[in-house]
C-alpha positions in Angstrom: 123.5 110.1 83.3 120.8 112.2 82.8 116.9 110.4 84.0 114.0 112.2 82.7 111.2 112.9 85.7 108.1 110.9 85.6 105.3 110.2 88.0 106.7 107.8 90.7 104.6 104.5 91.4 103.7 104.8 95.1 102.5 102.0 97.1 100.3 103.5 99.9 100.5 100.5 103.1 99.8 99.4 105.9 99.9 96.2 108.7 97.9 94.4 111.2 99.6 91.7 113.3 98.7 89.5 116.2 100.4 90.2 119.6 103.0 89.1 121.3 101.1 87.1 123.9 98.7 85.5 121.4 98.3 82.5 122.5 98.4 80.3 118.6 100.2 82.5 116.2 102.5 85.2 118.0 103.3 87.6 116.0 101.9 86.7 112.6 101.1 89.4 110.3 97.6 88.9 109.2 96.7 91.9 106.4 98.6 94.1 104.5 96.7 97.0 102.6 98.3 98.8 99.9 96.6 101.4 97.6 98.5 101.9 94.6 98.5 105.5 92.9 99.2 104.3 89.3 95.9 101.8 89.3 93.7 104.0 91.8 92.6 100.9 93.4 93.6 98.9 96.9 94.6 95.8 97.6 93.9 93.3 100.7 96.3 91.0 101.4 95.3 88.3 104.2 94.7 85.0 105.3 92.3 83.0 107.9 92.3 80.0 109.7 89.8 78.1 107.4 91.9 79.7 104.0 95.3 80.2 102.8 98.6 80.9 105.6 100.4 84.0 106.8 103.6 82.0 104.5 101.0 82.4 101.1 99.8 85.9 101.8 103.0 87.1 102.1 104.3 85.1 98.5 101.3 86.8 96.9 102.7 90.7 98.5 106.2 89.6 97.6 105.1 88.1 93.9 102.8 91.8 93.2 105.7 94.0 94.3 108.5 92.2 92.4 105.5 92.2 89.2 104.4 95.8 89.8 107.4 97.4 91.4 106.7 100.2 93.2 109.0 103.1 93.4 107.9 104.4 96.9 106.3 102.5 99.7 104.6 105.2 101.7 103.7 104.1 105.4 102.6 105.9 108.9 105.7 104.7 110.8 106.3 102.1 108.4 110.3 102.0 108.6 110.3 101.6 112.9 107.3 99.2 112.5 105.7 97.7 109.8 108.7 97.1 107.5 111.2 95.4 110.5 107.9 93.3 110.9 107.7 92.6 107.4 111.0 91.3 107.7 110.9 89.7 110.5 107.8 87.4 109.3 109.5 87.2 106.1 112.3 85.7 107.3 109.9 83.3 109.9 108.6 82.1 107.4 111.6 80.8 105.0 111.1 83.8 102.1 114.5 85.3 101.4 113.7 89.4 102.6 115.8 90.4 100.1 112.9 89.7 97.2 111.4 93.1 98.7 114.4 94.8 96.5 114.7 94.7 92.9 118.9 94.3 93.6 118.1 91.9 96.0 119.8 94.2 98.7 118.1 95.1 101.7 119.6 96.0 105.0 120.6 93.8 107.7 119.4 90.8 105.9 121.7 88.5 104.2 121.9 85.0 102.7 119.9 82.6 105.7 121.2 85.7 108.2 118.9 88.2 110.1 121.1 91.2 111.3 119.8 94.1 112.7 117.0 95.6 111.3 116.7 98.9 113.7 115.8 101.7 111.5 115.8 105.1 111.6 112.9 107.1 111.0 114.9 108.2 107.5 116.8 105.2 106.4 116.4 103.6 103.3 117.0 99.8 103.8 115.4 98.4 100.7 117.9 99.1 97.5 115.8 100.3 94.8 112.7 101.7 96.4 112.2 105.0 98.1 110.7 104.4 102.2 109.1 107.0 103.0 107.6 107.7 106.8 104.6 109.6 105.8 104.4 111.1 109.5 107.9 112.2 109.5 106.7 114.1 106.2 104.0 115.1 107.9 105.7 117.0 111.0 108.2 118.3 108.6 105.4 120.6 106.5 103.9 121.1 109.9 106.7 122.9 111.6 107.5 124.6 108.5 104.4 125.9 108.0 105.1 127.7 111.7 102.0 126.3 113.4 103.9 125.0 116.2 104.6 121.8 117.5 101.9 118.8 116.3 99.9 118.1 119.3 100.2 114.4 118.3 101.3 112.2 115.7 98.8 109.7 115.2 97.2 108.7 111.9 94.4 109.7 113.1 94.5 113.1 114.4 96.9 113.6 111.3 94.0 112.8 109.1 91.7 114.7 111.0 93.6 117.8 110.8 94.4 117.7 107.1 91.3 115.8 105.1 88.8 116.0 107.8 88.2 112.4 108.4 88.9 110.0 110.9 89.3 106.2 111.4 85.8 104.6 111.5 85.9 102.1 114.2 83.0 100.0 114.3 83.8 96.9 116.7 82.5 94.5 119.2 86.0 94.6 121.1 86.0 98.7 122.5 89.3 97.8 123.9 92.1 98.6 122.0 94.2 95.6 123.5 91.5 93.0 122.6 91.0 94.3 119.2 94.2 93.3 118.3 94.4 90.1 120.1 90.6 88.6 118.8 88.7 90.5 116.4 90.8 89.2 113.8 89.2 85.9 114.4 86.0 87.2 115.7 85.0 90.3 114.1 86.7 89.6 110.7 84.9 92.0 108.5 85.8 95.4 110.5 89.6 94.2 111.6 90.1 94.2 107.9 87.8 97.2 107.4 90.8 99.2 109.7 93.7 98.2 108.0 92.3 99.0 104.6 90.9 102.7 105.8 94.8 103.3 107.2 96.4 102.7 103.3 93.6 104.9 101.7 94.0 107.6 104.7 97.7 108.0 104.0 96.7 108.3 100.1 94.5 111.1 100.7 96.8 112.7 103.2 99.5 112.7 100.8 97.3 114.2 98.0 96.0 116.9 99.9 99.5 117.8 101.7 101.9 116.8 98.7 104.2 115.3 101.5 106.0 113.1 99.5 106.5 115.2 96.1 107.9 117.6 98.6 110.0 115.4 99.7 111.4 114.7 96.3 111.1 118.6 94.9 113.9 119.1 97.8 115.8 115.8 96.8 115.6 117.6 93.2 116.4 121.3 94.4 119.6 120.1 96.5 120.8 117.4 94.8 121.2 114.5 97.5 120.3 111.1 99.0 116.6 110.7 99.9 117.3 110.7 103.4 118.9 113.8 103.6 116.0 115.4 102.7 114.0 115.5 106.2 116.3 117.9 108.6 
């Protein structure tokens, strides 16, 4: 059946969790950032140890996407990284995965079962909403554009390279090992500063590139899955 074109809702996001090895909560995802193209605005979602749990601020992400329903979800690595984590805490934390889809189909997840949730850097595991790996996206343009191979891959030098910014980090903890593992805790204000400036950078990336309307112009042009669109 024919489906007239229209602007798709993109979810711009990004995660912080706590390491392995830390020594109260291992593992638990602490803020999500999203900016949202249709409302122009971004979104914190976290937790502390004085308000709220990981368990609530992940209801309130599930409850807003299932609400708002975003077409895309647009991350930097997102589907070897941030969405098996997603997942993975999801599932920790007794909140069926499957709400992430509006079929209620997602990948390696099934009724009270966790399969595998290895992804590829172009699969889509969440029926109904487009995943997109905005670096994938990224190196794509870049090697098409014949300036060679991308001397790395990193947010940051991404940014740099395209919109002429860079992450500001402003911290107590230099180290990037002991960023992770205390400032959430101990230098609140700019842990939460760096996940928000990672959802707006991929935003601005994506506006000044048009990585992932490229991505769908092709999808358009040729006529096929979403993930066929990369190679």
């Amino acid at each position: 059946r024919y489906i007239p074109d229209y602007n798709l809702r993109k979810w711009y996001w990004d995660m912080e969790w706590l390491p392995e090895g830390h020594p109260d909560y291992p593992n638990a995802i602490t803020a999500i950032a999203v900016y949202d193209n249709y409302s122009g605005e971004s979104k914190l979602y976290t937790w502390s140890l004085e308000d709220k749990s990981e368990k609530e601020m992940l209801e309130a992400f599930v409850a807003d996407m299932q609400e708002q329903d975003p077409d895309m979800l647009i991350a930097w690595w997102g589907l070897k990284s941030d969405i098996p984590k997603l997942i993975e805490r999801l599932f920790a934390n007794d909140i069926d995965p499957r709400m992430l889809s509006p079929h209620k189909e997602v990948k390696g997840v099934g009724h009270k079962v966790l399969g595998n949730i290895n992804y590829s850097n172009i699969e889509q595991p969440i029926k109904g909403r487009l995943c997109l790996n905005l670096d994938l996206a990224f190196e794509r343009q870049w090697m098409d554009a014949q300036r060679g191979t991308l001397p790395s891959a990193s947010l940051d030098y991404c940014a740099s390279v395209s919109v002429g910014e860079t992450k500001k980090k402003e911290s107590k903890f230099t180290d990037r090992n002991e960023f992770f593992m205390k400032a959430w805790e101990e230098d609140t204000q700019n842990y939460l500063e760096y996940c928000m400036q990672d959802a707006e950078l991929l935003y601005k990336i994506d506006e000044e590139m048009g990585l992932s309307e490229g991505v769908l112009a092709i999808q358009k042009l040729v006529k096929t899955p979403f993930e066929d669109c990369f190679f």
